[in-house]
LOPAGU-571137 format. One record per atom (N, C-alpha, C, O): residue number from 1; x, y, z; residue in one letter; atom name. Coordinates in Angstrom, 1 decimal. Atoms other than C-alpha are relative to their C-alpha. Layout:
LOPAGU-571137
i / x / y / z / aa / at
NUM / X / Y / Z / A / CA
...
***
This chain:
LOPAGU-571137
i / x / y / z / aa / at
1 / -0.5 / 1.4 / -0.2 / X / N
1 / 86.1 / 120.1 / 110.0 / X / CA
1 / 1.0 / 0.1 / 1.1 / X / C
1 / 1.5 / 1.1 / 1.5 / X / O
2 / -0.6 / 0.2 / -1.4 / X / N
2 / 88.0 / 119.0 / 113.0 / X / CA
2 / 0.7 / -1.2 / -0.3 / X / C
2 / 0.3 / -2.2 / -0.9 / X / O
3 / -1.3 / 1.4 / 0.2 / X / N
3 / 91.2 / 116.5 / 113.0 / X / CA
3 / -0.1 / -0.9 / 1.4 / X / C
3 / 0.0 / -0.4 / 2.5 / X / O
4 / -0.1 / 1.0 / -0.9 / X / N
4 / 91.0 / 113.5 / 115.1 / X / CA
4 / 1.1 / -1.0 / -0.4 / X / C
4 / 1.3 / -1.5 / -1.4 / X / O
5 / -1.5 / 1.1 / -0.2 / X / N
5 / 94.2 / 111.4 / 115.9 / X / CA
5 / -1.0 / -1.8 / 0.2 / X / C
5 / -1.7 / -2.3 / 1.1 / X / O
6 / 0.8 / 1.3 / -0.5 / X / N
6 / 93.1 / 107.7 / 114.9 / X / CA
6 / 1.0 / -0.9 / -0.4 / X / C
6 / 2.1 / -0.5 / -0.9 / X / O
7 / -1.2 / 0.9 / 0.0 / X / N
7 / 95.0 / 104.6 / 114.7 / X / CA
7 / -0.8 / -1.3 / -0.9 / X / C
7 / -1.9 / -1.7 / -0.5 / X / O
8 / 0.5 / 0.8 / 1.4 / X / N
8 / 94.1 / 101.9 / 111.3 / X / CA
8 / 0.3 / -1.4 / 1.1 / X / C
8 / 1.3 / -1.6 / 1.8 / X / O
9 / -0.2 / 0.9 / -1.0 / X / N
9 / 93.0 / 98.4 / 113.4 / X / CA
9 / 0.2 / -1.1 / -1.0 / X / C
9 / -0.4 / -2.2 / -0.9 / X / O
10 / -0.5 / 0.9 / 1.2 / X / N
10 / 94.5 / 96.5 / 110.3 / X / CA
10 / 1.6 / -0.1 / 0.0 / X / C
10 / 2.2 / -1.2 / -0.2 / X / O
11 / -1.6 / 0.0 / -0.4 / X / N
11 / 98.2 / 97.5 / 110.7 / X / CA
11 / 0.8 / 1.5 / 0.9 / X / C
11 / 1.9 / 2.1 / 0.8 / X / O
12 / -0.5 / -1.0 / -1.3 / X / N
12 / 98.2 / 100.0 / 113.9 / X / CA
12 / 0.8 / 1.4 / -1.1 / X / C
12 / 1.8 / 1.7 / -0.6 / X / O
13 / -0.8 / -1.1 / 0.8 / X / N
13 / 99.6 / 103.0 / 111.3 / X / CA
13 / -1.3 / 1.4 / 0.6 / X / C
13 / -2.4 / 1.8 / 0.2 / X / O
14 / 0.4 / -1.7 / -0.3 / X / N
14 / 98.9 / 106.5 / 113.4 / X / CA
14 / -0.4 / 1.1 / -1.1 / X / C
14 / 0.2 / 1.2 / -2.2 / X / O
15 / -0.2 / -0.4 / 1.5 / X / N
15 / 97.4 / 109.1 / 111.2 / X / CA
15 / -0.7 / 1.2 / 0.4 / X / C
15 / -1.4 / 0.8 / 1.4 / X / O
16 / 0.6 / -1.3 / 0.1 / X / N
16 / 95.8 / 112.9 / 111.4 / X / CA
16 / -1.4 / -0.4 / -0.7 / X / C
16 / -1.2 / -0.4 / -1.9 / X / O
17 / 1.1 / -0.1 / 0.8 / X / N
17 / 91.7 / 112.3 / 110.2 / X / CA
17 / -0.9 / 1.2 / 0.1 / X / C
17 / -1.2 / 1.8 / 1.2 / X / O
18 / 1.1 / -1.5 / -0.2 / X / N
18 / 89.4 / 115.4 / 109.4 / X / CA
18 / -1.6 / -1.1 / 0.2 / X / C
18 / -1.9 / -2.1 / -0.3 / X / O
19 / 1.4 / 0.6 / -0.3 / X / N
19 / 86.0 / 114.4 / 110.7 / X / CA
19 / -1.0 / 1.2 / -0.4 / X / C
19 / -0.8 / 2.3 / 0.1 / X / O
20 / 1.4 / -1.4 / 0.8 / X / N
20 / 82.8 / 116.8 / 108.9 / X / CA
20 / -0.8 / -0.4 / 1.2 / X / C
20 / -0.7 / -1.2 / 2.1 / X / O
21 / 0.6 / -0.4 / -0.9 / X / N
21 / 80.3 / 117.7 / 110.4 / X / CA
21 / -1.0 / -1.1 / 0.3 / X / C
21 / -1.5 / -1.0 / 1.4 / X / O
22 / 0.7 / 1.2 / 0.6 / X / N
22 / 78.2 / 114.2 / 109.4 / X / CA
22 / 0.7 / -1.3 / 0.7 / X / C
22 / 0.3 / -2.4 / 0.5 / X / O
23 / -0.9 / 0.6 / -0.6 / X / N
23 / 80.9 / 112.6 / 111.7 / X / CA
23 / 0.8 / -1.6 / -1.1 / X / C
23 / 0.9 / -2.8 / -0.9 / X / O
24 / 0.0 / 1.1 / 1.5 / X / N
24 / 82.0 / 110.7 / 108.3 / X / CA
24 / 2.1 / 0.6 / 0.0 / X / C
24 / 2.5 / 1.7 / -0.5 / X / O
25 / -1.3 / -0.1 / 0.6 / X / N
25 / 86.2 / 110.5 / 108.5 / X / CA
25 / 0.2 / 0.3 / -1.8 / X / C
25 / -0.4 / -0.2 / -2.6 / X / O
26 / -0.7 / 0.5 / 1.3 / X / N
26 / 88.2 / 111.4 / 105.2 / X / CA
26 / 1.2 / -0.3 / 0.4 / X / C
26 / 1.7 / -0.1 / 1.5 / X / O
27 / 0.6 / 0.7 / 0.7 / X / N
27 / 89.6 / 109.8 / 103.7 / X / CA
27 / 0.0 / -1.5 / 1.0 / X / C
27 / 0.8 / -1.7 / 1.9 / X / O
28 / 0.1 / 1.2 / -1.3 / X / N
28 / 88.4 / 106.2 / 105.7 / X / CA
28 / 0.8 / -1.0 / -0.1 / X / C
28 / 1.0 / -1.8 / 0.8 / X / O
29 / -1.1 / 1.1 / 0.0 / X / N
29 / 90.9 / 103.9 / 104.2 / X / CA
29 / 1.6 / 0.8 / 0.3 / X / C
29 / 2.2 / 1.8 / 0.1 / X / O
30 / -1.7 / 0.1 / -0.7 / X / N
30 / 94.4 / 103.4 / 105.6 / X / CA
30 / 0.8 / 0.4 / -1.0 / X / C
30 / 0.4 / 0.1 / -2.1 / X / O
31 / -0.4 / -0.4 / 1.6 / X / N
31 / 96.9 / 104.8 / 103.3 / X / CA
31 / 1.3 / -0.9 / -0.3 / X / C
31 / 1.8 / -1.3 / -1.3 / X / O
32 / -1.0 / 1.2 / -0.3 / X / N
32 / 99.4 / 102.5 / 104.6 / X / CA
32 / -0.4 / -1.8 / -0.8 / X / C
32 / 0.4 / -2.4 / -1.5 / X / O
33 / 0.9 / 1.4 / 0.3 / X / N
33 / 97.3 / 99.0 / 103.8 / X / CA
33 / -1.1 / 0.4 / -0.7 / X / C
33 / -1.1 / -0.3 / -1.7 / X / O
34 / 1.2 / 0.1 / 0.4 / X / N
34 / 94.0 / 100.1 / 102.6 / X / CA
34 / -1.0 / -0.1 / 0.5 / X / C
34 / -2.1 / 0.3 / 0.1 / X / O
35 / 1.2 / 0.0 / -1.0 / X / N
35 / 92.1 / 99.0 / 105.6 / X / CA
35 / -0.9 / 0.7 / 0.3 / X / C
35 / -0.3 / 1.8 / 0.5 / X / O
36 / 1.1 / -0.8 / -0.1 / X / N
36 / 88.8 / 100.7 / 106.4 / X / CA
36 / -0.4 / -0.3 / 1.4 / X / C
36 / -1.5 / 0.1 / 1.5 / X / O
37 / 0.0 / -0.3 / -1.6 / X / N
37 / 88.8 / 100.2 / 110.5 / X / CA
37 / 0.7 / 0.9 / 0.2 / X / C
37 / 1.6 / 1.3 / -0.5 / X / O
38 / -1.0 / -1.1 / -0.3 / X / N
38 / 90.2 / 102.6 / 112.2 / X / CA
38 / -0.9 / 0.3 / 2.1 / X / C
38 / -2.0 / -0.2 / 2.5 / X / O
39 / 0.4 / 0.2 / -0.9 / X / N
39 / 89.5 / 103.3 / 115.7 / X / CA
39 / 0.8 / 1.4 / 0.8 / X / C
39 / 2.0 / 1.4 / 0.6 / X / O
40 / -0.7 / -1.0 / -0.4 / X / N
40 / 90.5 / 106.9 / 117.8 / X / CA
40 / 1.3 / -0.5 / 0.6 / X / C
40 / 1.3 / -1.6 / 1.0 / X / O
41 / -1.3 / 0.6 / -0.9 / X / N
41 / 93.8 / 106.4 / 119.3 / X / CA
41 / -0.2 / 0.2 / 1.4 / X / C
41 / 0.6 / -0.5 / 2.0 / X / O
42 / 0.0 / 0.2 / -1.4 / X / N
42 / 92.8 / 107.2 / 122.8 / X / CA
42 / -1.1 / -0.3 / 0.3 / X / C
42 / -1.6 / 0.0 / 1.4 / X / O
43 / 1.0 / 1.3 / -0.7 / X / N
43 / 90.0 / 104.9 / 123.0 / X / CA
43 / 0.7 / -1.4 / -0.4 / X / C
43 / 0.1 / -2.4 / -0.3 / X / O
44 / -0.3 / 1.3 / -0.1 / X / N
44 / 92.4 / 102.2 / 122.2 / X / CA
44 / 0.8 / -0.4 / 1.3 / X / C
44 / 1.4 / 0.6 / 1.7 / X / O
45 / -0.8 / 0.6 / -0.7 / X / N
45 / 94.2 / 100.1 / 125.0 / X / CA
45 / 1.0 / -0.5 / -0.4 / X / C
45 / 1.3 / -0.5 / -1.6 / X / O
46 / -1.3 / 0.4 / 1.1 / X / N
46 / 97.5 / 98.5 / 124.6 / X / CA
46 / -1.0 / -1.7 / 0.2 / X / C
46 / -0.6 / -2.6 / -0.5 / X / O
47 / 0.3 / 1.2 / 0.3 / X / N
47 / 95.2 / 95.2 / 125.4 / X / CA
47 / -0.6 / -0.3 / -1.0 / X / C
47 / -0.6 / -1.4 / -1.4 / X / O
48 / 1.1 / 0.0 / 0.9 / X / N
48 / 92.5 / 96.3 / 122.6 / X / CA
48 / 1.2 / -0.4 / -1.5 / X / C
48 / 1.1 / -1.0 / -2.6 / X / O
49 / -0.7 / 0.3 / 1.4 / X / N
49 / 95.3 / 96.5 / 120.2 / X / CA
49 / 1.0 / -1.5 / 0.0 / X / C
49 / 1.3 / -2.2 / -1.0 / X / O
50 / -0.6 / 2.1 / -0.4 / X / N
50 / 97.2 / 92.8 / 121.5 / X / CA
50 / -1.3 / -0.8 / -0.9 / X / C
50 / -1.1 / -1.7 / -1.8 / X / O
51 / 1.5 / 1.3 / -0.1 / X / N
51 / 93.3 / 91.1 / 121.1 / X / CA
51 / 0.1 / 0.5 / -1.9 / X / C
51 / -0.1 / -0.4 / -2.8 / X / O
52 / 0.3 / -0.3 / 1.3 / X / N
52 / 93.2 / 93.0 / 117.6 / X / CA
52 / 1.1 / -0.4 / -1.1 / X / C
52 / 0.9 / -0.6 / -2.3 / X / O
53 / -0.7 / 0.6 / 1.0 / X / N
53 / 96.2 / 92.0 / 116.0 / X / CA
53 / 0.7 / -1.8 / 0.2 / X / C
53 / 1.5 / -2.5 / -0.3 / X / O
54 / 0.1 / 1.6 / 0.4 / X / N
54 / 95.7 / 88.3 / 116.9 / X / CA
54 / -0.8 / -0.7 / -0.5 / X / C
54 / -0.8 / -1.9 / -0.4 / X / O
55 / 1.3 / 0.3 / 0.5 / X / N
55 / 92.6 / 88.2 / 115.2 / X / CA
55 / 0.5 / 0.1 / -1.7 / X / C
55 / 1.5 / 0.8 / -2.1 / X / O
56 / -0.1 / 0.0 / 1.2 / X / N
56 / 92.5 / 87.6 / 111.4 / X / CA
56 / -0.5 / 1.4 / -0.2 / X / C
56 / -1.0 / 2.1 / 0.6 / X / O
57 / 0.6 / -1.7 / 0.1 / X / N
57 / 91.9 / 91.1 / 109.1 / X / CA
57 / -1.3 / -0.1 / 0.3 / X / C
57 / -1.8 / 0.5 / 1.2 / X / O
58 / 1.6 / 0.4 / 0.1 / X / N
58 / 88.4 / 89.8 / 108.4 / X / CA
58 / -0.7 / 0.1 / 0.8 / X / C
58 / -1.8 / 0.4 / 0.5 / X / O
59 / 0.2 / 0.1 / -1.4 / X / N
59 / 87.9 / 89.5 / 112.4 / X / CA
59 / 0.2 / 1.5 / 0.5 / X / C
59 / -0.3 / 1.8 / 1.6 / X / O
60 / -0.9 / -1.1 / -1.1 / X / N
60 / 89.6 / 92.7 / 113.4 / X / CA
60 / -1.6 / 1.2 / 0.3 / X / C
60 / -1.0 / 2.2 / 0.8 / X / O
61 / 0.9 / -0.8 / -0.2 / X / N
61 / 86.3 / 94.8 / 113.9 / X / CA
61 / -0.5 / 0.0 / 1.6 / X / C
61 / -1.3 / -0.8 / 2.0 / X / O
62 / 0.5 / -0.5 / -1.2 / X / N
62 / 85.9 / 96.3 / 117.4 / X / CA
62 / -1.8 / 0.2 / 0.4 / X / C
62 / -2.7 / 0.4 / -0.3 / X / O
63 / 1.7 / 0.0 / 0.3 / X / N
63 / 82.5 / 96.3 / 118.9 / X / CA
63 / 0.1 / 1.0 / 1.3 / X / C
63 / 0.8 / 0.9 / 2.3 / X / O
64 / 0.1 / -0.4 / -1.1 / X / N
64 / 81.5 / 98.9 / 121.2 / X / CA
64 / -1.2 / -0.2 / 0.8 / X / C
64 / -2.3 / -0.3 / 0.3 / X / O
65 / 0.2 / -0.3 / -1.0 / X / N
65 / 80.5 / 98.8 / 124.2 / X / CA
65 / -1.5 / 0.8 / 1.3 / X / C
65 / -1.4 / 0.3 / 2.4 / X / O
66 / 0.2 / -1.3 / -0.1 / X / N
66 / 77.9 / 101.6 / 125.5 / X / CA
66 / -0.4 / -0.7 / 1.7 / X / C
66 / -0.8 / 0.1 / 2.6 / X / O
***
């Protein structure tokens, strides 16, 4: 398993996640709030996290991109 630095897009709370080999985070809720977004911390922007916490929780889901 391998630790990825990710950041909860429900109340921005930084956090150490182990990622398996199934690329499946534990544990995936926030331990802070309970939220289940989460998003690496250096794919976020400081605009991505502005646009994300003016959005309702229910809303706050990132979409990527490719």
């Amino acid at each position: 398993m391998q630790s990825l630095a990710v950041e909860c897009l429900g109340c921005g709370t930084p956090r150490l996640a182990r990622r398996d080999v199934h690329e499946r985070i534990d544990p995936p809720e926030c331990p802070r709030c309970g939220y289940l977004g989460w998003a690496p911390e250096c794919e976020l922007t400081e605009a991505d996290r502005d646009e994300l916490r003016r959005r309702p929780l229910e809303r706050r889901a990132l979409r990527r991109v490719a």
